[in-house]
C-alpha atoms as an extended CHARMM CRD file, in Angstrom:
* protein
*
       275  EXT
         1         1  UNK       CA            121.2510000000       80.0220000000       88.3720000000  PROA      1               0.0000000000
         2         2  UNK       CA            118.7520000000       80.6820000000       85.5350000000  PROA      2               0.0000000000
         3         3  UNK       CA            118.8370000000       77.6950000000       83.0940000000  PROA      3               0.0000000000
         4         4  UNK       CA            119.4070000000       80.0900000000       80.1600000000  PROA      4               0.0000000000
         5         5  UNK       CA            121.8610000000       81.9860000000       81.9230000000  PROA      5               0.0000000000
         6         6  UNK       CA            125.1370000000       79.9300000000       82.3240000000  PROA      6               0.0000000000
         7         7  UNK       CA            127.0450000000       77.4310000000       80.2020000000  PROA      7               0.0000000000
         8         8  UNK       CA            128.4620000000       74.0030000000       80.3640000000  PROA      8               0.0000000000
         9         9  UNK       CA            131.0030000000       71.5950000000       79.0390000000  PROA      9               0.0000000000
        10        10  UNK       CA            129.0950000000       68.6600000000       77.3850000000  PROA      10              0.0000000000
        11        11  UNK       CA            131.2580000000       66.2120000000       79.2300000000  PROA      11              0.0000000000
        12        12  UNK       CA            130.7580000000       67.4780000000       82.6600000000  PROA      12              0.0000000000
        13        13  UNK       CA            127.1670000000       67.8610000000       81.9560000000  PROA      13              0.0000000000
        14        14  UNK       CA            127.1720000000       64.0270000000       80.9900000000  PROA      14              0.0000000000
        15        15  UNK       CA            128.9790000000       63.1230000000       84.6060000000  PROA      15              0.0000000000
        16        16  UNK       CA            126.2350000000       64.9260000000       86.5840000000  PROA      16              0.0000000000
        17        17  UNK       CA            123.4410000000       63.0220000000       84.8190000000  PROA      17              0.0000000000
        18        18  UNK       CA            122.3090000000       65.4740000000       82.3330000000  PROA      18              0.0000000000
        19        19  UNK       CA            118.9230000000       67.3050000000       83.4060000000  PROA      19              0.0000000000
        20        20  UNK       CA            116.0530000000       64.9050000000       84.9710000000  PROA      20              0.0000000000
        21        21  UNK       CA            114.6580000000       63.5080000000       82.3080000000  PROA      21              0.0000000000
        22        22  UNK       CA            111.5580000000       62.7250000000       84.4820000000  PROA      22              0.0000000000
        23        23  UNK       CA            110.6200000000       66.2590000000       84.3820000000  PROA      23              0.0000000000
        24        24  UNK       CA            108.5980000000       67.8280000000       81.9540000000  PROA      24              0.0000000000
        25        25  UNK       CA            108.4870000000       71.0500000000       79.8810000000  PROA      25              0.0000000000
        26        26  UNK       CA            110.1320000000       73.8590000000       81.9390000000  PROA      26              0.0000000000
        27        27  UNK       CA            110.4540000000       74.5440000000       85.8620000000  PROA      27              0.0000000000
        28        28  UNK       CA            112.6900000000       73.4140000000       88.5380000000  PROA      28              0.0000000000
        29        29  UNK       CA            115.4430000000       72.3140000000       86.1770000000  PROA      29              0.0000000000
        30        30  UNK       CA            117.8660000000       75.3820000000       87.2920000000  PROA      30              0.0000000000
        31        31  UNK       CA            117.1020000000       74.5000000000       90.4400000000  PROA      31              0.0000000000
        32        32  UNK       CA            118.2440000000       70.9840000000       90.0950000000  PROA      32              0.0000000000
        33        33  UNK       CA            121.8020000000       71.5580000000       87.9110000000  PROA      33              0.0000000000
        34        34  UNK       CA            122.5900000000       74.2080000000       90.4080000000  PROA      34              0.0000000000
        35        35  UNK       CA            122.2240000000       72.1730000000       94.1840000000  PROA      35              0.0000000000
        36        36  UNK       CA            123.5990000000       69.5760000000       91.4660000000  PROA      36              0.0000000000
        37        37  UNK       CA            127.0210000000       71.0390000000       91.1040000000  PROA      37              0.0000000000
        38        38  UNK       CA            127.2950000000       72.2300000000       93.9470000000  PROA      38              0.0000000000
        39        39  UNK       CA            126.8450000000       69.6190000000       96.1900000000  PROA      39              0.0000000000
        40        40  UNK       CA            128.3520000000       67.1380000000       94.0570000000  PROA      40              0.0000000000
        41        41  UNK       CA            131.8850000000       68.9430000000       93.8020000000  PROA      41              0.0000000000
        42        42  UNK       CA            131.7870000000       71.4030000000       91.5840000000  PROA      42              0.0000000000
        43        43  UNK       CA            130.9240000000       75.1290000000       91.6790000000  PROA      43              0.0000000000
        44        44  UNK       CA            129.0040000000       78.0360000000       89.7230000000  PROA      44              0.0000000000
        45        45  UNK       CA            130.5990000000       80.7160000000       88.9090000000  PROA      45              0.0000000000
        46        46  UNK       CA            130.4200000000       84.7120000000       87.7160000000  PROA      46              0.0000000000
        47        47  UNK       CA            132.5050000000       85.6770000000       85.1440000000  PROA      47              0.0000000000
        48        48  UNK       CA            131.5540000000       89.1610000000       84.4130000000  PROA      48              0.0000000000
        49        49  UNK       CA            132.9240000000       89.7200000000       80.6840000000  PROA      49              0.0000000000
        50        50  UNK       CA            131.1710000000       86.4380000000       79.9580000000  PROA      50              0.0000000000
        51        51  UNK       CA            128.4480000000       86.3740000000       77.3260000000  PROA      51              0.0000000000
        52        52  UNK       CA            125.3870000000       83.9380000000       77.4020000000  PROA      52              0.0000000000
        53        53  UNK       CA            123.2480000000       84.8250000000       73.9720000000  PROA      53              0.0000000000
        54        54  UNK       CA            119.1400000000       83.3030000000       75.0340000000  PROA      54              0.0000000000
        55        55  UNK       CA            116.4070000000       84.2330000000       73.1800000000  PROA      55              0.0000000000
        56        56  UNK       CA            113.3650000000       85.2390000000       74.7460000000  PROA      56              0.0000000000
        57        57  UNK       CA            109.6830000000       84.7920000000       73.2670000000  PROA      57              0.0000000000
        58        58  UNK       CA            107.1550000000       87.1890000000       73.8760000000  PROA      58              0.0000000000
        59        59  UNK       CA            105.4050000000       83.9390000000       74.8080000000  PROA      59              0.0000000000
        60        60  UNK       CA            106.1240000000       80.5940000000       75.9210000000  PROA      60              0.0000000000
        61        61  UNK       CA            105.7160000000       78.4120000000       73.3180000000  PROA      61              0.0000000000
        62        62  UNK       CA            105.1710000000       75.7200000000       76.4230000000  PROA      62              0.0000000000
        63        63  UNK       CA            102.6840000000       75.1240000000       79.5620000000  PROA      63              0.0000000000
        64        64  UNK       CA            104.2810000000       75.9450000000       82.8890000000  PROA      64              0.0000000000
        65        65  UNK       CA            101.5650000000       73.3940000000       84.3740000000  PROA      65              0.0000000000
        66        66  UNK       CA            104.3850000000       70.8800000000       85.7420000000  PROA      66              0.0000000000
        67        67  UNK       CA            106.2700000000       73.2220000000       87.4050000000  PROA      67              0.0000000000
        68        68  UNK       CA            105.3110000000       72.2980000000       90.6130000000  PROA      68              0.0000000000
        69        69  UNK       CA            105.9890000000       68.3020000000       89.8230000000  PROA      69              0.0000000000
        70        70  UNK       CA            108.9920000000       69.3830000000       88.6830000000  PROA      70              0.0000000000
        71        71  UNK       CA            110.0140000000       70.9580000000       92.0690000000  PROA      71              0.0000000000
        72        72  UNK       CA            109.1190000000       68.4440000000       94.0580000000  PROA      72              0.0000000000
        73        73  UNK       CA            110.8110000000       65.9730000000       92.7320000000  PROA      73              0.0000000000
        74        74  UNK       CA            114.3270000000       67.7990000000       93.2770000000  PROA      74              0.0000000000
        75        75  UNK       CA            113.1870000000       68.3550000000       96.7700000000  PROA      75              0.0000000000
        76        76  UNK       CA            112.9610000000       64.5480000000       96.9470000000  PROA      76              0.0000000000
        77        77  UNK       CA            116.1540000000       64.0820000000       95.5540000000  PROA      77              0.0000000000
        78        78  UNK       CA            118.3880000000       66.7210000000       96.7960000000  PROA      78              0.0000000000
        79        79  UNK       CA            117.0370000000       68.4690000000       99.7770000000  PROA      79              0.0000000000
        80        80  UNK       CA            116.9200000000       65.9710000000      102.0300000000  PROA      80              0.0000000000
        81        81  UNK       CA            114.4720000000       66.7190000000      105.6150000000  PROA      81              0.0000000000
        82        82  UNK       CA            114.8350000000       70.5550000000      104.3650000000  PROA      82              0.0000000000
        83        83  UNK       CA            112.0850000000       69.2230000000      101.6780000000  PROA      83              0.0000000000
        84        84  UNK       CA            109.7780000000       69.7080000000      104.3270000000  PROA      84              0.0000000000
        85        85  UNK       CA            109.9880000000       73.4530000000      104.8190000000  PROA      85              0.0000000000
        86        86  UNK       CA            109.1530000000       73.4300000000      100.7440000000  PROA      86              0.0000000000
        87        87  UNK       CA            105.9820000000       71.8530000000      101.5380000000  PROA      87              0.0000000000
        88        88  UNK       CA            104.9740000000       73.7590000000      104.2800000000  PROA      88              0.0000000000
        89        89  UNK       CA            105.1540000000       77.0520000000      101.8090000000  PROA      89              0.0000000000
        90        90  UNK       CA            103.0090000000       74.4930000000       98.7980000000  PROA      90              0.0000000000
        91        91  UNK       CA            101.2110000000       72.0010000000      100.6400000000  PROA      91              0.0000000000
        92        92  UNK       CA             99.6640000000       71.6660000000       97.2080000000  PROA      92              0.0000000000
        93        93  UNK       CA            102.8710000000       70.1340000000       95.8300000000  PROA      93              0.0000000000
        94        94  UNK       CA            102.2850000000       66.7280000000       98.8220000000  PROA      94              0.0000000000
        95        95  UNK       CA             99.3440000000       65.9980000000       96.2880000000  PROA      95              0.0000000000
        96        96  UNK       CA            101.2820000000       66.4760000000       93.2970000000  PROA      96              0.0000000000
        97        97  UNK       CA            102.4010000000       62.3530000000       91.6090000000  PROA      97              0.0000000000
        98        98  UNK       CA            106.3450000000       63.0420000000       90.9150000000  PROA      98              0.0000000000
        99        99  UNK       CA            107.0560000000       59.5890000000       89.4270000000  PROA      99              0.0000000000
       100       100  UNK       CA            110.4030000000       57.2330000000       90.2310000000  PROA      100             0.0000000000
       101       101  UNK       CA            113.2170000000       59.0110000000       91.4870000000  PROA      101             0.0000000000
       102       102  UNK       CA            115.2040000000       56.1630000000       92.1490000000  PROA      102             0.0000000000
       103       103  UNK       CA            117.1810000000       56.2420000000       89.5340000000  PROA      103             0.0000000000
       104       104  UNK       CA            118.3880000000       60.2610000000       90.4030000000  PROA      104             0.0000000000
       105       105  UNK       CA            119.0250000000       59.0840000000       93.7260000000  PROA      105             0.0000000000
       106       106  UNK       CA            121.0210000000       56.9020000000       92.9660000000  PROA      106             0.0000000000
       107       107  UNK       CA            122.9750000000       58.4760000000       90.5350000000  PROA      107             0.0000000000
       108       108  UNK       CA            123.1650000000       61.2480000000       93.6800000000  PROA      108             0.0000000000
       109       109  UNK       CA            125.3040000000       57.9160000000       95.8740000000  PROA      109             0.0000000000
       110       110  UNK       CA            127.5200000000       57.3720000000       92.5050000000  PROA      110             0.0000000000
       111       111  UNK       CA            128.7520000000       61.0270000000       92.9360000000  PROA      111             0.0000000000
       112       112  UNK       CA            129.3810000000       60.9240000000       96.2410000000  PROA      112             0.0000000000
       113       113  UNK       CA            127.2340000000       64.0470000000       96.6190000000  PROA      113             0.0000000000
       114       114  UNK       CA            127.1610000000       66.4040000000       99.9500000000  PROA      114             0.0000000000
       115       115  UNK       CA            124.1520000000       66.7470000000      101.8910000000  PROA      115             0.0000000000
       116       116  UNK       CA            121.5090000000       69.8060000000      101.7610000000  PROA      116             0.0000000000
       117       117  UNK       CA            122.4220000000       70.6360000000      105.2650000000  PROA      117             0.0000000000
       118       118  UNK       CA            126.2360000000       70.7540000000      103.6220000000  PROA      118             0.0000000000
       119       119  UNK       CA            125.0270000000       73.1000000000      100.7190000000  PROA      119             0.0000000000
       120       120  UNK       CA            123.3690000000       75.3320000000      103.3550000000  PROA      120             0.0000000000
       121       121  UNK       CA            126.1210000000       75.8140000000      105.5860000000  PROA      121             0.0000000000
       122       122  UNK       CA            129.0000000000       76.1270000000      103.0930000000  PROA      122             0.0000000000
       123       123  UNK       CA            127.6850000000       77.7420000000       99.8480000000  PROA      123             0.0000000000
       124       124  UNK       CA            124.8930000000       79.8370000000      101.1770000000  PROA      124             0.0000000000
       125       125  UNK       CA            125.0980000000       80.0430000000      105.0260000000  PROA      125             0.0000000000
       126       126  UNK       CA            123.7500000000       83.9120000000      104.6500000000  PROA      126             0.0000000000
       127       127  UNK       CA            120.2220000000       82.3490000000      103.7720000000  PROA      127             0.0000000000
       128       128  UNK       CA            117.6630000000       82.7110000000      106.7770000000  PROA      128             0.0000000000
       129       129  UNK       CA            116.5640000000       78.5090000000      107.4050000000  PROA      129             0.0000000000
       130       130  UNK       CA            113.2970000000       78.6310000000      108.8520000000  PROA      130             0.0000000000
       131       131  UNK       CA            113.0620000000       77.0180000000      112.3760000000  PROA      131             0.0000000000
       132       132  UNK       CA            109.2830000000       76.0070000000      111.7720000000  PROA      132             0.0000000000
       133       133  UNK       CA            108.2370000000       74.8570000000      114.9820000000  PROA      133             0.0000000000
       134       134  UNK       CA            105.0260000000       73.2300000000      115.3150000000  PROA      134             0.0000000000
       135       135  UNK       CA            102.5300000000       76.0170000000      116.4400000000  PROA      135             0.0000000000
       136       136  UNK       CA            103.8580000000       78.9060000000      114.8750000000  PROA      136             0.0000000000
       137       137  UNK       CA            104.4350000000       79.0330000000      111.0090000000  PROA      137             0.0000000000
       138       138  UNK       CA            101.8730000000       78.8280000000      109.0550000000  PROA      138             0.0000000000
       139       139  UNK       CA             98.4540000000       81.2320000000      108.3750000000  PROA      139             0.0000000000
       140       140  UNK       CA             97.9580000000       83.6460000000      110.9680000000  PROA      140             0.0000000000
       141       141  UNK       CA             94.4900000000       83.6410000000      111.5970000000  PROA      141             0.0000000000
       142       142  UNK       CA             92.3360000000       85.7030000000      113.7950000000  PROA      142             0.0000000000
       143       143  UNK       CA             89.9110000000       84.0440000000      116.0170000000  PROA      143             0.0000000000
       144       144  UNK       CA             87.3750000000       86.7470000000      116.2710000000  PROA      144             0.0000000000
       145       145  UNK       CA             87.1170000000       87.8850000000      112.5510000000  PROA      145             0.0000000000
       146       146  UNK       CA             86.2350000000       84.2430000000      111.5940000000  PROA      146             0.0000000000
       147       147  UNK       CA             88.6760000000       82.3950000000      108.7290000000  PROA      147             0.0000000000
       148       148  UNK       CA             90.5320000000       85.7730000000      108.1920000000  PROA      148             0.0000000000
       149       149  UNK       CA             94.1470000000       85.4130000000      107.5510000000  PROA      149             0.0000000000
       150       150  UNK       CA             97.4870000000       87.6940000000      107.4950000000  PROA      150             0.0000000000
       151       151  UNK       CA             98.1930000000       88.3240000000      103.5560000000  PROA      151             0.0000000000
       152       152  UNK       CA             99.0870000000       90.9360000000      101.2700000000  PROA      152             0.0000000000
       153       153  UNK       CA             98.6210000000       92.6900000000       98.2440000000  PROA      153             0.0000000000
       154       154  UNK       CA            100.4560000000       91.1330000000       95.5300000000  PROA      154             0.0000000000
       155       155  UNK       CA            101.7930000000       94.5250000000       93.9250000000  PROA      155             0.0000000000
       156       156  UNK       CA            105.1830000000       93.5000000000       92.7070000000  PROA      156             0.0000000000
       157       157  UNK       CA            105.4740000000       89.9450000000       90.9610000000  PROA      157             0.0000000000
       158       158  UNK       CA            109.5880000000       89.8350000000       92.1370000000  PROA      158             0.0000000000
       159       159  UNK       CA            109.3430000000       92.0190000000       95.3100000000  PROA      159             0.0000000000
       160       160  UNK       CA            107.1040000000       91.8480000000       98.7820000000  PROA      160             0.0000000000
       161       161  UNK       CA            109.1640000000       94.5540000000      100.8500000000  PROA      161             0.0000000000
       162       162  UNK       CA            106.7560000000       97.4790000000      100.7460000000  PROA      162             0.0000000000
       163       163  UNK       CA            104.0080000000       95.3300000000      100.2920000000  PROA      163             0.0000000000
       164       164  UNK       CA            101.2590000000       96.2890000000      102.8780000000  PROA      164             0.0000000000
       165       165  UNK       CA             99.7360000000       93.4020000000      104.9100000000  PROA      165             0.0000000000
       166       166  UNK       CA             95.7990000000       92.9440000000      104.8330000000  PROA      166             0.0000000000
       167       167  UNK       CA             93.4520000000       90.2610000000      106.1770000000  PROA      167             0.0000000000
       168       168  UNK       CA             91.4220000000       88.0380000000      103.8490000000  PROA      168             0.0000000000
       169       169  UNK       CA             90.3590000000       84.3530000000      103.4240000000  PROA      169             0.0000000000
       170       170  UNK       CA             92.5060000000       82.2200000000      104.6850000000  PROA      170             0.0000000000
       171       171  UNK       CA             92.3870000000       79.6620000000      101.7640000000  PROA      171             0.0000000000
       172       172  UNK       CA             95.4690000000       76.7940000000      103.0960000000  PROA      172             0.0000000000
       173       173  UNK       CA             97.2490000000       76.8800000000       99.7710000000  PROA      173             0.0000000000
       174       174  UNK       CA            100.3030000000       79.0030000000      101.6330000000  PROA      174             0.0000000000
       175       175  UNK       CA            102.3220000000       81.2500000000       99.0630000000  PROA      175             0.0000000000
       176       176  UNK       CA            100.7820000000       84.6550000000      100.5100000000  PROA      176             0.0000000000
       177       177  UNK       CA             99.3240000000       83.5330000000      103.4430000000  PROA      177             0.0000000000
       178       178  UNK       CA            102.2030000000       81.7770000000      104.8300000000  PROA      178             0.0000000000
       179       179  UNK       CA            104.4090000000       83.3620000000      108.0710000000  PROA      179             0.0000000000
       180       180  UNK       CA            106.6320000000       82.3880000000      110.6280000000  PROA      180             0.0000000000
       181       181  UNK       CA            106.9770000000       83.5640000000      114.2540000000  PROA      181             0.0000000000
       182       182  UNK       CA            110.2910000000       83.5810000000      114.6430000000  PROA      182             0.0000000000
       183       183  UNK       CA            112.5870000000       83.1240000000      118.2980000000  PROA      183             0.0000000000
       184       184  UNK       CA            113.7820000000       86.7020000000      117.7310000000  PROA      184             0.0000000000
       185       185  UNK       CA            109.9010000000       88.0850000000      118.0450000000  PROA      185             0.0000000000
       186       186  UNK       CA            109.5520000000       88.3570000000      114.1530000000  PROA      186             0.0000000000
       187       187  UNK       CA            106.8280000000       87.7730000000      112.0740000000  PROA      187             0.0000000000
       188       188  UNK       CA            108.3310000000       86.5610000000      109.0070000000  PROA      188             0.0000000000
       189       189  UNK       CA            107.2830000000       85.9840000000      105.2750000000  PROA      189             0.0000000000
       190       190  UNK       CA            109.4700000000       83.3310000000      103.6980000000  PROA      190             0.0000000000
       191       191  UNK       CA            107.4990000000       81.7900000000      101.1360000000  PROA      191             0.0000000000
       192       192  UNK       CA            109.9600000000       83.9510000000       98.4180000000  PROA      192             0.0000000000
       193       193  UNK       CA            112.9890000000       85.0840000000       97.6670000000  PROA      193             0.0000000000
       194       194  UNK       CA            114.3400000000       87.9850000000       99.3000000000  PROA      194             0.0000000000
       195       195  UNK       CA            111.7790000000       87.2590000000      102.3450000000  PROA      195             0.0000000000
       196       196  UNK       CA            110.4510000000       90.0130000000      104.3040000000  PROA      196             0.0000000000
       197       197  UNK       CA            109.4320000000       90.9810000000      107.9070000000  PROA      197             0.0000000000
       198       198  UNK       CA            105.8640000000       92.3390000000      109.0600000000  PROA      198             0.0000000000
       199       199  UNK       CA            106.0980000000       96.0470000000      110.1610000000  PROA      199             0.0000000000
       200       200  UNK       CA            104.5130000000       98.7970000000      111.3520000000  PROA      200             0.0000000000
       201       201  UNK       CA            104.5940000000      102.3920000000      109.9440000000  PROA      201             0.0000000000
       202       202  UNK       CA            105.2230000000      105.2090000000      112.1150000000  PROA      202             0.0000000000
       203       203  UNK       CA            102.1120000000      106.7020000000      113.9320000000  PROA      203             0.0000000000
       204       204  UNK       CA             99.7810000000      104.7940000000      111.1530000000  PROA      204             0.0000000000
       205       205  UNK       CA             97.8530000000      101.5670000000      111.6940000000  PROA      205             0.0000000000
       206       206  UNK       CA             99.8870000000      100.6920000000      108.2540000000  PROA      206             0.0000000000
       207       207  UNK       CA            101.1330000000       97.0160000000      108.1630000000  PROA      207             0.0000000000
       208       208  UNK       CA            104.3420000000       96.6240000000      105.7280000000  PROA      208             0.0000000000
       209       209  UNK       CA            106.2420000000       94.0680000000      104.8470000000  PROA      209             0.0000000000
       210       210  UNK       CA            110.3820000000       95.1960000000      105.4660000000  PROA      210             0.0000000000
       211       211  UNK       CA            113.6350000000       94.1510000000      105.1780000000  PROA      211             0.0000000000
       212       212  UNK       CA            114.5270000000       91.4590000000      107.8600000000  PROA      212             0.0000000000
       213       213  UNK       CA            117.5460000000       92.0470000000      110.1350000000  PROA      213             0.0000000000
       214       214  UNK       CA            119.7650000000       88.8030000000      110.0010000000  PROA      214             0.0000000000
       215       215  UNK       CA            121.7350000000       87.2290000000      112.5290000000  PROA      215             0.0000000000
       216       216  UNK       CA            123.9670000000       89.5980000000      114.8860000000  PROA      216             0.0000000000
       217       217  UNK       CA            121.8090000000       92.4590000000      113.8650000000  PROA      217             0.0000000000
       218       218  UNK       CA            119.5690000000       94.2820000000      116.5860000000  PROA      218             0.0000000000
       219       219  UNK       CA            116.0930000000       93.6070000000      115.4710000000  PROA      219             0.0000000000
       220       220  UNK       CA            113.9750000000       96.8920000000      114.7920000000  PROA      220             0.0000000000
       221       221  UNK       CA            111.3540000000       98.0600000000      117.4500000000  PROA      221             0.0000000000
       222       222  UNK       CA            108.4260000000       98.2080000000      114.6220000000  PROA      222             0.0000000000
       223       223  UNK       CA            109.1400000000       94.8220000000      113.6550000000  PROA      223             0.0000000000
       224       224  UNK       CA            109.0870000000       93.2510000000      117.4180000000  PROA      224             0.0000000000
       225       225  UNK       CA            105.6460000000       91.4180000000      118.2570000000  PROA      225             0.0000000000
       226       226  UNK       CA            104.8920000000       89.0430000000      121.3090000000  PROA      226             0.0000000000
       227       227  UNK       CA            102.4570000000       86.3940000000      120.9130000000  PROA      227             0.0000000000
       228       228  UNK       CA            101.6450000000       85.9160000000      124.5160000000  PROA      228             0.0000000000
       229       229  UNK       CA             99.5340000000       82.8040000000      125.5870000000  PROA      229             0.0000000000
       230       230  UNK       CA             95.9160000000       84.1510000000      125.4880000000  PROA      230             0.0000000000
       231       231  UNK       CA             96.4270000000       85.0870000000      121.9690000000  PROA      231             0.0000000000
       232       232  UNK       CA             97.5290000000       88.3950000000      121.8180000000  PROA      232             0.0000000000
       233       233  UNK       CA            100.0130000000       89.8580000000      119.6290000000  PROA      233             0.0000000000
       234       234  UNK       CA            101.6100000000       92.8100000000      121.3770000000  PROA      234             0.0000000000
       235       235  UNK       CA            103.6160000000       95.1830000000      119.5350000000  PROA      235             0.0000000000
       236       236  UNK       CA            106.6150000000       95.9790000000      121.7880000000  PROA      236             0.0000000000
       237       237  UNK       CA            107.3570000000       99.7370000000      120.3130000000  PROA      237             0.0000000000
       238       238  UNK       CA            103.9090000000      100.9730000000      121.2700000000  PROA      238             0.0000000000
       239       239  UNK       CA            102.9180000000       98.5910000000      123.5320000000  PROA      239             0.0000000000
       240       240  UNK       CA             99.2360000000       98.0010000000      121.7800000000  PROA      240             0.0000000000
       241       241  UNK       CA             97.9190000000       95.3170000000      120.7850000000  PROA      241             0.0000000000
       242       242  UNK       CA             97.1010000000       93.7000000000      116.9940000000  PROA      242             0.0000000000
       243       243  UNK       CA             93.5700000000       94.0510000000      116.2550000000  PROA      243             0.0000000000
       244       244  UNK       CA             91.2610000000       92.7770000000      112.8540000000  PROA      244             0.0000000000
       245       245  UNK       CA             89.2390000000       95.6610000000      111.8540000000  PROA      245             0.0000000000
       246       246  UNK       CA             86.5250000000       95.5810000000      109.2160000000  PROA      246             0.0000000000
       247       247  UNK       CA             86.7390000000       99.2850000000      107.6360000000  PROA      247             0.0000000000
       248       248  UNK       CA             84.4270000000      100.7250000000      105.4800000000  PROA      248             0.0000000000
       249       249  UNK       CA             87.3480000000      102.6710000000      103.7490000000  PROA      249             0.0000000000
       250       250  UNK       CA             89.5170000000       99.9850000000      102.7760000000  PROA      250             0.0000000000
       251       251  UNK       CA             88.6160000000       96.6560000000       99.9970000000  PROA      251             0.0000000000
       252       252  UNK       CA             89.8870000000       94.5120000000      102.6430000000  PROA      252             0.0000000000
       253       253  UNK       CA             90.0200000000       94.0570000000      106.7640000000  PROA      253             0.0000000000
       254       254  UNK       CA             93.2570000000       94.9020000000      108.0500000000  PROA      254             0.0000000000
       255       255  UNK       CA             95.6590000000       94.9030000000      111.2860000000  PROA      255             0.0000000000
       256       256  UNK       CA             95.6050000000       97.3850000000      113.1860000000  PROA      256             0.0000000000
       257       257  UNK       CA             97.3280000000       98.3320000000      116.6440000000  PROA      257             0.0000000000
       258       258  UNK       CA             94.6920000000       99.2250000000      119.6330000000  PROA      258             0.0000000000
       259       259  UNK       CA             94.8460000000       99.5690000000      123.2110000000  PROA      259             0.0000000000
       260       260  UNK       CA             94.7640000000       95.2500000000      124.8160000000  PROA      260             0.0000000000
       261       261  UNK       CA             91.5620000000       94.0740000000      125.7490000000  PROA      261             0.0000000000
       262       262  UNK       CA             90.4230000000       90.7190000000      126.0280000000  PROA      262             0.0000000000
       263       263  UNK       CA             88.3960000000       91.0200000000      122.7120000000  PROA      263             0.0000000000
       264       264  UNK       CA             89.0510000000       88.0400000000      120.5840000000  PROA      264             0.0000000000
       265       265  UNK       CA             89.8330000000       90.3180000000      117.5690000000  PROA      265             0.0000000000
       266       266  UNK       CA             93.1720000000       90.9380000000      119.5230000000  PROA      266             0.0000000000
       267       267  UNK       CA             93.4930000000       86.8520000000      119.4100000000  PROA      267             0.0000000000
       268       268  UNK       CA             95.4980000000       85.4440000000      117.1220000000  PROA      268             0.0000000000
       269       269  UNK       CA             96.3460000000       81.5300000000      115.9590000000  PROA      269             0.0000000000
       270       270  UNK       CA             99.1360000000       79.7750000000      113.3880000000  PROA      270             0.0000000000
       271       271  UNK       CA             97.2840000000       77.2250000000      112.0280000000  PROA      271             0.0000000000
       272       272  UNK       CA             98.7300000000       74.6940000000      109.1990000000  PROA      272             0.0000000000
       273       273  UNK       CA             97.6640000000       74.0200000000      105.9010000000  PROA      273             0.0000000000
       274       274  UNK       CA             94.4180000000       72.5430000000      105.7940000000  PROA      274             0.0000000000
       275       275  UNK       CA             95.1840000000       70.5130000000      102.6910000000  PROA      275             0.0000000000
C-alpha cells in the first residue's frame, strides 16, 4: 500500500514500531508498514467510500538516492531467505551499507511476527515466487553475438506487457536484463510488478513481452521455448530456433526465429550478475 494512500490509528502505529527510523528520505517505507501489519497480526484493508486527502508536488522536494538502502534493509528484516530473489533482480543493492537492523529485528521477535514464507502463502499466494535455480535466471546472453543480452525497450514506466524484446549490452545491473527460465518452458521477466512472459508474434520475428499464464492454466504455444543442452532455444509452436541478428533496419540486434543449425548465434547462456 502506497504510504500516502491509507491511514492509521496513532496507537497501533506506536505498537508496530513506527516507520524505520534508520531509513532515510522516501522509499521502501510502504513496503515495510505493509509486510509489517500483515505479518505481525493485523491486516490492510479497502474501504471504498474512504477518503485519503495527499498532496502531490509537481516535484519532490527530496532525493530518491536512498531508495535502494531503504529496500534492502526491509528485505533484511522481513523477508527472510526470499531476500535473496530481491538481490538477484539489484545485485547493486549487496553493495549498498544498510546500517544496524538489530534493533527492527528485534522488535520483529517482540511481536511475535509470521514469517515471509507465511505472508506469501496466506495473504498473497496468487503472486508467481520465482524458483531461481542456479543456471537459469539471470541475463540471457548469446554466445555468438558477444556480451549481447535479452532486454527491452523501456516504453511504459508502469507496464512491460507489449514491450518488444531486443538484444543489447548486457551490463549485470539486472532490472531489464533480468529473466527466468521457468519449469513450465517460460521465459519470464520478473524484475516488476505485473511480470511478463517472452512471446512471439504471429508469422513475425517480433519478440513481446505477454501476459503470463499462472498455475493450472495451459501455457500458450508462442510463449513455450526449450533450452536444450547445446544451447539452443527452440520455440515449440514453430519448431525454429532463437537466433541474434544484427539488422541494418532496426537501432538494436534482436531475436529472431530461424531454421536450427549449429551456429552459435542459436546458443544461448543465463549467466548471473557480474557485480
Amino acid at each position: 500500500m502506497a504510504g500516502g494512500l491509507f491511514s492509521i490509528s496513532k496507537e497501533y502505529f506506536e505498537y508496530l514500531g513506527t516507520y524505520d527510523q534508520g531509513m532515510e528520505v522516501w522509499g521502501g517505507e510502504n513496503l515495510e508498514i505493509s509486510f509489517k501489519i500483515w505479518q505481525c497480526g493485523g491486516t490492510l484493508e479497502v474501504h471504498p467510500c474512504s477518503h485519503v486527502g495527499h498532496v502531490f508536488p509537481q516535484l519532490p522536494p527530496y532525493s530518491r538516492s536512498k531508495a535502494v538502502v531503504n529496500c534492502v534493509r526491509v528485505a533484511e528484516v522481513w523477508m527472510d531467505e526470499y531476500k535473496d530473489l530481491y538481490y538477484h533482480r539489484n545485485p547493486q543493492a549487496l553493495m549498498e551499507p544498510y546500517g544496524d537492523v538489530t534493533e527492527r529485528k528485534q522488535l520483529r521477535e517482540k511481536l511475535q511476527c509470521k514469517s515471509f514464507k507465511w505472508y506469501l502463502e496466506n495473504i498473497y499466494p496468487e503472486l508467481h515466487v520465482p524458483k531461481d535455480k542456479t543456471g537459469y535466471f539471470g541475463m540471457l546472453q548469446n554466445k555468438g553475438m558477444a556480451n549481447y543480452c535479452f532486454g527491452y525497450n523501456h516504453s511504459n514506466e508502469l507496464l512491460v506487457t507489449g514491450e518488444k524484446i531486443i538484444l543489447y549490452h548486457c551490463h549485470g545491473f539486472g532490472r531489464s536484463q533480468f529473466f527466468e527460465y521457468t519449469s513450465d518452458n517460460k521465459i519470464r521477466y520478473n524484475t516488476r510488478q505485473p511480470d511478463g512472459c517472452v512471446s512471439t508474434v504471429q508469422a513475425s520475428d517480433i519478440f513481446t513481452i505477454s501476459s503470463c499464464r499462472e498455475n493450472a492454466q495451459n501455457v500458450p504455444e508462442n510463449q513455450k521455448f526449450l533450452l536444450r543442452e547445446d544451447g539452443t532455444l527452440l520455440h515449440q509452436q514453430t519448431q525454429k530456433c532463437v537466433e541474434a541478428e544484427r539488422s541494418t533496419s532496426m537501432k538494436h540486434p534482436g531475436p529472431v526465429l530461424r531454421p536450427c543449425t549449429n551456429s552459435d548465434l542459436q546458443k544461448w547462456f543465463f549467466q548471473e550478475s557480474r557485480l
